[in-house]
C-alpha positions as CSV (number, residue, x, y, z in Angstrom):
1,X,79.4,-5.3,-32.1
2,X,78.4,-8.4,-34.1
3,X,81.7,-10.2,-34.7
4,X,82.8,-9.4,-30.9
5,X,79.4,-10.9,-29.8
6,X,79.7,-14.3,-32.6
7,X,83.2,-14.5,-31.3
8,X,82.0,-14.7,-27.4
9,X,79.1,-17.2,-28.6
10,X,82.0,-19.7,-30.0
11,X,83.7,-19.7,-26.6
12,X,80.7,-20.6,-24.8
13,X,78.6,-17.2,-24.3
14,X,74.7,-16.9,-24.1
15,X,73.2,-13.8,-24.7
16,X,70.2,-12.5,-22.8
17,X,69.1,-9.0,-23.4
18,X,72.1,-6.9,-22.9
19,X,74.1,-9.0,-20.9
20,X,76.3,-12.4,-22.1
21,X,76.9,-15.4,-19.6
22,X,78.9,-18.4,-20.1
23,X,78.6,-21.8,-18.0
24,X,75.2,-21.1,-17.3
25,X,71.4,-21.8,-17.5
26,X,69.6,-19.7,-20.0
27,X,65.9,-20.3,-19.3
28,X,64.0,-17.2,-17.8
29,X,60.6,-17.4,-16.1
30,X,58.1,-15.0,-15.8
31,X,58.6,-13.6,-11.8
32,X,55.4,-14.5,-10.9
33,X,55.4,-18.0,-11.6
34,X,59.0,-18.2,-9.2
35,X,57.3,-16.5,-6.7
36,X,54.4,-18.8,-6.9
37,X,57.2,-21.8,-6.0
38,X,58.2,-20.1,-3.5
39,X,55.0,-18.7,-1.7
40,X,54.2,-23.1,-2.0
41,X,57.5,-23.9,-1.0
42,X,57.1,-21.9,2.3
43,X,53.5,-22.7,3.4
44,X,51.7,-19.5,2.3
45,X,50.3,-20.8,-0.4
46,X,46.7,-22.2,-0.4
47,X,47.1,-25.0,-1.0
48,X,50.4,-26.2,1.4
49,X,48.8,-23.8,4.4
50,X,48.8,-25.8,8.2
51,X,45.9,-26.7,9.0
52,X,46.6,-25.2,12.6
53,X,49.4,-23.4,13.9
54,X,50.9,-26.3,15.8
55,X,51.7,-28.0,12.7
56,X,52.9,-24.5,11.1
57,X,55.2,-24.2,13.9
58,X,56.7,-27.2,13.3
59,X,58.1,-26.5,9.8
60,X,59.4,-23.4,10.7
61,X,63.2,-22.6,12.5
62,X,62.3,-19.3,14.1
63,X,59.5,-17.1,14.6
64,X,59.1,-13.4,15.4
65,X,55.5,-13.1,16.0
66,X,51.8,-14.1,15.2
67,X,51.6,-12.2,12.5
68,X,54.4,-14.1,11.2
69,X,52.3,-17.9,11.9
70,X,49.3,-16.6,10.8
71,X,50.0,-16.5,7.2
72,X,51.0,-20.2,7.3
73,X,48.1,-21.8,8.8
74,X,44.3,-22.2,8.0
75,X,43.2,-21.7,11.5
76,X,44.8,-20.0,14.6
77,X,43.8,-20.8,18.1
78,X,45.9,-19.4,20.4
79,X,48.9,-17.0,20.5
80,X,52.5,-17.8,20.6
81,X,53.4,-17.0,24.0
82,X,51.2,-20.0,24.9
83,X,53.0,-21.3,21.8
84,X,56.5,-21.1,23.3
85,X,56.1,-22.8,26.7
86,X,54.1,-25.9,25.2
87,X,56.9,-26.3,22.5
88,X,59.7,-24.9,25.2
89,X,60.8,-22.3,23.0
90,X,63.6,-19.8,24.1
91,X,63.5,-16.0,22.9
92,X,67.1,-15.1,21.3
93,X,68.2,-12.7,18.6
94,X,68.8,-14.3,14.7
95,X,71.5,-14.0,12.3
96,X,69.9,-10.5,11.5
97,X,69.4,-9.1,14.9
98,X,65.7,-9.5,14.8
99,X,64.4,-11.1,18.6
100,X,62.6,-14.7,17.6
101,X,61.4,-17.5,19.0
102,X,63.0,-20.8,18.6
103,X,64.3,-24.3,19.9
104,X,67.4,-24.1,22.4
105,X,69.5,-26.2,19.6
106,X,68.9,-23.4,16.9
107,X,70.5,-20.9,19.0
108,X,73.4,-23.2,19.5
109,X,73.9,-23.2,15.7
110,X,73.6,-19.8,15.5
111,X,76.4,-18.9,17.9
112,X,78.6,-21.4,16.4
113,X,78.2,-20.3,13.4
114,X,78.8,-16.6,14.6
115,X,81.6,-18.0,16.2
116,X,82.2,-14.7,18.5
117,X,83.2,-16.0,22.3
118,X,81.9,-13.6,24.9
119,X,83.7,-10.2,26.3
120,X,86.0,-11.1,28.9
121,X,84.0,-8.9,31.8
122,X,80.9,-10.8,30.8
123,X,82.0,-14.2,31.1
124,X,80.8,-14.3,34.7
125,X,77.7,-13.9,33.5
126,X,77.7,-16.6,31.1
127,X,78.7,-19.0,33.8
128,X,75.7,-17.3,35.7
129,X,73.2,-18.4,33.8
130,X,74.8,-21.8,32.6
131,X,73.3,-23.0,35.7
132,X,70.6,-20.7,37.1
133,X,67.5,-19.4,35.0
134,X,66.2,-16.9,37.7
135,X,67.7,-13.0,37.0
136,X,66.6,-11.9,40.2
137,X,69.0,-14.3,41.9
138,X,71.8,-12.5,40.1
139,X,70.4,-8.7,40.9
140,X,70.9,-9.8,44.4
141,X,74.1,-11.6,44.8
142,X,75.3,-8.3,42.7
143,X,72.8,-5.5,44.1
144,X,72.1,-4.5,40.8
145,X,69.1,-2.9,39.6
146,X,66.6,-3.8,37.1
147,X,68.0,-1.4,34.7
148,X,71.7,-1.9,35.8
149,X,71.1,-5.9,35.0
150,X,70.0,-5.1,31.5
151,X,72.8,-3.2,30.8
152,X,75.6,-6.2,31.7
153,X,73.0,-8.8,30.0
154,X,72.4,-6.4,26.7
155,X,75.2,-7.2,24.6
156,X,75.1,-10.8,25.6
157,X,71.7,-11.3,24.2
158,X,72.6,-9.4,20.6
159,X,75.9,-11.5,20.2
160,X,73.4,-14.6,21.2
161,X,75.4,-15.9,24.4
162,X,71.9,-15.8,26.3
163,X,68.3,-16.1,25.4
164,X,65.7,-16.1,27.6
165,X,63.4,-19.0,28.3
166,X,59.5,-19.6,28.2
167,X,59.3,-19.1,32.2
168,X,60.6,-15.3,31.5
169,X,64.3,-16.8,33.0
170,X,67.7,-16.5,31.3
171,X,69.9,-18.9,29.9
172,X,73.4,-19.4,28.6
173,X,74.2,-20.6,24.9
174,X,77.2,-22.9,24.2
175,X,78.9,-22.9,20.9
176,X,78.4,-26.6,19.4
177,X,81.2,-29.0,19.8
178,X,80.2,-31.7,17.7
179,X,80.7,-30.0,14.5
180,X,83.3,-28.0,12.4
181,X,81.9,-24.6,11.7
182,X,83.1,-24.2,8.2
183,X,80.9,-27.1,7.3
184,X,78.1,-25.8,9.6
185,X,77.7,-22.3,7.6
186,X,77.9,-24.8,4.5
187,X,74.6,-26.6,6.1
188,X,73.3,-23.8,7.0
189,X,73.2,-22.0,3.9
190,X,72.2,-24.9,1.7
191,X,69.0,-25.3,4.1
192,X,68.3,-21.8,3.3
193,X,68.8,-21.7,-0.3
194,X,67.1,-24.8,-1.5
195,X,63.9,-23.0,0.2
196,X,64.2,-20.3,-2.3
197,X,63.4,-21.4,-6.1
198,X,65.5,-18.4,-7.2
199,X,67.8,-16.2,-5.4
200,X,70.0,-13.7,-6.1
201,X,73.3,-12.6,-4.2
202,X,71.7,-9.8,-2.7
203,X,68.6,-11.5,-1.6
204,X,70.9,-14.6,-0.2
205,X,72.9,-11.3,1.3
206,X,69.5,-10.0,3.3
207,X,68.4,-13.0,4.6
208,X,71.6,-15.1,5.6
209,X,72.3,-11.9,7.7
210,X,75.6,-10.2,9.3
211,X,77.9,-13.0,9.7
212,X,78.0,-13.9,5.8
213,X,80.1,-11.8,3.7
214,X,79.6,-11.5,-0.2
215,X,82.8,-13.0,-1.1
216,X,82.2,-16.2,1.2
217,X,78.3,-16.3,-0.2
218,X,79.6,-16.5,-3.4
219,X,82.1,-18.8,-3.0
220,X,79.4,-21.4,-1.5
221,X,76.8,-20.9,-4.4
222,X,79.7,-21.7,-6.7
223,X,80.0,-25.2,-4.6
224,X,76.5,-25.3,-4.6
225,X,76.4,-25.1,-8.3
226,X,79.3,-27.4,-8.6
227,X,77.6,-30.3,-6.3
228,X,74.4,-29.6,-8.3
229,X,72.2,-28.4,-5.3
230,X,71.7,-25.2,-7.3
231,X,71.5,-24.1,-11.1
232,X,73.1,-21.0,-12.5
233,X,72.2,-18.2,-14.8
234,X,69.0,-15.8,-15.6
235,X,66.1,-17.5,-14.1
236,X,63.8,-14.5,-14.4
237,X,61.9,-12.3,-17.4
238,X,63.0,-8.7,-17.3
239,X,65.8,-9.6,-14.6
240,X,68.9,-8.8,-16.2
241,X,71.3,-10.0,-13.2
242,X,72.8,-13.9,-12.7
243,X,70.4,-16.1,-10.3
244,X,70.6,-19.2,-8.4
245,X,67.8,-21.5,-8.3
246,X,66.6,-24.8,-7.6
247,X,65.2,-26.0,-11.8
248,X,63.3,-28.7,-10.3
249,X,61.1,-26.0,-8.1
250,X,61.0,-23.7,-11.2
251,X,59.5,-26.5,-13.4
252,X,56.8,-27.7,-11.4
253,X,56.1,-23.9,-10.5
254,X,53.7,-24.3,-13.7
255,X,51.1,-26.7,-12.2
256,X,50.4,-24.9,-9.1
257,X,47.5,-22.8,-8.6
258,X,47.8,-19.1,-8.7
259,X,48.5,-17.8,-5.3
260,X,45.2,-15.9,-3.2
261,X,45.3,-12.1,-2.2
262,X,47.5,-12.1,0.7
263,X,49.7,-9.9,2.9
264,X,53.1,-10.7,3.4
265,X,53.9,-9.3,6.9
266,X,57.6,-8.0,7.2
267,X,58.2,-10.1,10.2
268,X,57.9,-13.0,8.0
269,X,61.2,-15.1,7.1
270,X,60.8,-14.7,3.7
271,X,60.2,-11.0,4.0
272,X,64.0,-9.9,3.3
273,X,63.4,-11.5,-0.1
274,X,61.1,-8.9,-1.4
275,X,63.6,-6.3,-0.1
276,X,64.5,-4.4,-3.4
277,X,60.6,-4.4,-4.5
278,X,59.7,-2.6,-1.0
279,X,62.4,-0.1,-1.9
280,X,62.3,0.6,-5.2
281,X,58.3,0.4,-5.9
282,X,56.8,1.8,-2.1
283,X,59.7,3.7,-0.8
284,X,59.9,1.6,2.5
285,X,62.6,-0.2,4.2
286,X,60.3,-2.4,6.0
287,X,56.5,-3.1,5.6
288,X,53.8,-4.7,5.1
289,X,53.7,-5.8,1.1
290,X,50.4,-6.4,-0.1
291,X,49.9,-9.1,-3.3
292,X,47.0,-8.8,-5.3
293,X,46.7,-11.4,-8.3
294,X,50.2,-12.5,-7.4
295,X,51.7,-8.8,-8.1
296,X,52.8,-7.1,-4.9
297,X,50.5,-3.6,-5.2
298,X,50.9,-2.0,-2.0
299,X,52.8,-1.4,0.9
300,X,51.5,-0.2,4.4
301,X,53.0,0.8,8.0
302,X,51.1,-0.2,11.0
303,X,51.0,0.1,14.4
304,X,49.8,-3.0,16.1
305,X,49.6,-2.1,19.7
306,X,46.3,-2.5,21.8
307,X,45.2,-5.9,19.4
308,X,44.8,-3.3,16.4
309,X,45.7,-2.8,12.7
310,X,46.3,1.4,12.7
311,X,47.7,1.8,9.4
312,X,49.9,5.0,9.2
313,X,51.0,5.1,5.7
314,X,49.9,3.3,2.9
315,X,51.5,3.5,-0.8
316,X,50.6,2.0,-4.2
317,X,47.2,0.9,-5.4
318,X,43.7,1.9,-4.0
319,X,42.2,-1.7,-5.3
320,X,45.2,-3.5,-2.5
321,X,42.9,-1.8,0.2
322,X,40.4,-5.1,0.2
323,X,43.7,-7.3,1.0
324,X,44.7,-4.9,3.8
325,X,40.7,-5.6,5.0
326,X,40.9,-8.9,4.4
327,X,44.2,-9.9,6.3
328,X,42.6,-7.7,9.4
329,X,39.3,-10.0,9.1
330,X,41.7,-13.2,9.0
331,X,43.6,-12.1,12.2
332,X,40.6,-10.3,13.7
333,X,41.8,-7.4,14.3
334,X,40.1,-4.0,14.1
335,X,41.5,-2.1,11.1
336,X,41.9,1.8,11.6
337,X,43.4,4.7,9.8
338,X,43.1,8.1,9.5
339,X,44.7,8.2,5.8
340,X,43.3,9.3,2.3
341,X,43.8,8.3,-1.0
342,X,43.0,10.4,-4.1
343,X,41.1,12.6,-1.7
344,X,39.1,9.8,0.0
345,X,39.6,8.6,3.7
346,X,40.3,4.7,3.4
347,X,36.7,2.5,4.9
């Protein structure tokens, strides 16, 4: 009612649409131009792509795949396996159980901050592989079999006690000692979020991964917003739920250049971010999400075995197709699929 609403406005309370915040930022922004920020922010855009994927690599904390790279640079030479043993890289599971490839120190973070010590049967072989590399010198001492080995080593690798290293060797992870955790998972999350022009709790949710929970999330965007790393309130046109963002991000978002036609692959870091919108407008958990004049059109499934792009389902508009041609060109790959649209098998 109007007197209840005048009375909240004295107190302190904005209104935007239906909803009524207080101690916030009222200012939304179309979604298009925060996603703009972002897609700049993170090296997909044009105009702050690598040149090469060396110096893509560089900028980036953990990597799934080339698909992943790719997007990032203007020109890809080689393939990331090579990648990994001229940069050392180890392979190791992330914060949400996806495998990636990333310095030996990350991984040390990440357990820290997961702060799980190993099961008491496995500790042998944590000590293992503290100072050997080679599994086969383990299958022996233990006459274990290839499949028996992976059994034991399994659960080490998903809690992220052991990752294995660019030789195809194993090796043990040690929690950090040098640092308090609390303030770790501060760092941590503060890197994260002032890569993100606007974020919502959920969002912040998917891509900080299992070891967060809401309530502590929450409680370190409040600090965030008290030591002015973040800004609170709606952010977004047409998105009727509190936000956290970065206002100096958001305010130069208007001077960039509109982003190209691109595919966002879902093994992309950013990927968790456009969660909800894979969901809710294509019906998939994970995909593909295909932009087209900065509006995500289309989602796709692939297959990308045997150096191919076999699409097996497809959703959203026919005009997203040229992307989906486009992004096969870029990583020259054959593009296949036996699907139909309206009637009409897909060229």
């Amino acid at each position: 009612s109007a007197p209840m609403r005048s009375g909240l406005e004295r107190i302190g309370f904005k209104q935007v649409g239906e909803r009524m915040i207080r101690g916030g930022v009222v200012d939304p922004q179309p979604r298009e131009i925060a996603e703009r920020a972002l897609f700049h922010q993170h090296h997909l855009h044009q105009e702050t792509r690598h040149e090469n994927e060396t110096l893509a690599l560089k900028t980036i904390k953990e990597i799934r795949d080339d698909f992943a790279l790719r997007g990032r640079c203007e020109v890809f030479r080689t393939n990331l396996k090579s990648m990994a043993s001229a940069n050392r890289l180890h392979k190791g599971v992330n914060m949400r159980g996806h495998q990636v490839w990333a310095p030996y120190e990350h991984f040390e973070t990440l357990l820290t901050i997961r702060g799980i010590p190993p099961e008491d049967d496995l500790v042998d072989i944590v000590d293992f592989f503290s100072t050997q590399s080679d599994p086969n010198l383990f299958k022996e001492r233990h006459a274990l079999t290839q499949s028996e080995f992976r059994k034991l080593v399994q659960p080490l690798i998903r809690t992220g006690h052991i990752v294995e290293d660019f030789r195809g060797g194993f090796r043990a992870v040690h929690a950090r000692t040098d640092v308090d955790p609390v303030e770790l998972r501060r760092e941590y999350l503060r890197s994260l979020v002032s890569d993100y022009p606007v974020i919502t709790l959920k969002q912040l949710l998917r891509l900080s991964g299992t070891p967060f929970k809401p309530e502590e999330l929450k409680a370190i965007l409040n600090g965030f917003e008290e030591d002015e790393t973040l800004v609170k309130g709606f952010l977004i046109e047409n998105l009727h739920e509190v936000c956290w963002g970065r206002k100096e991000l958001l305010s130069s978002a208007k001077e960039i250049n509109p982003i190209r036609d691109f595919v966002l692959p879902p093994t992309d870091p950013i990927a968790p971010y456009f969660g909800d919108v894979l969901k809710e407008r294509f019906g998939f958990g994970s995909a593909y999400l295909v932009f087209r004049n900065a509006e995500p059109v289309a989602a796709f499934k692939a297959n990308t075995r045997n150096k191919t792009i076999d699409v097996t389902d497809y959703e959203g508009s026919e005009k997203g197709w040229r992307v989906v041609k486009e992004f096969a060109w870029e990583h020259q790959m054959p593009l296949k699929t036996e699907l139909r649209i309206g009637g009409k098998k897909l060229q």
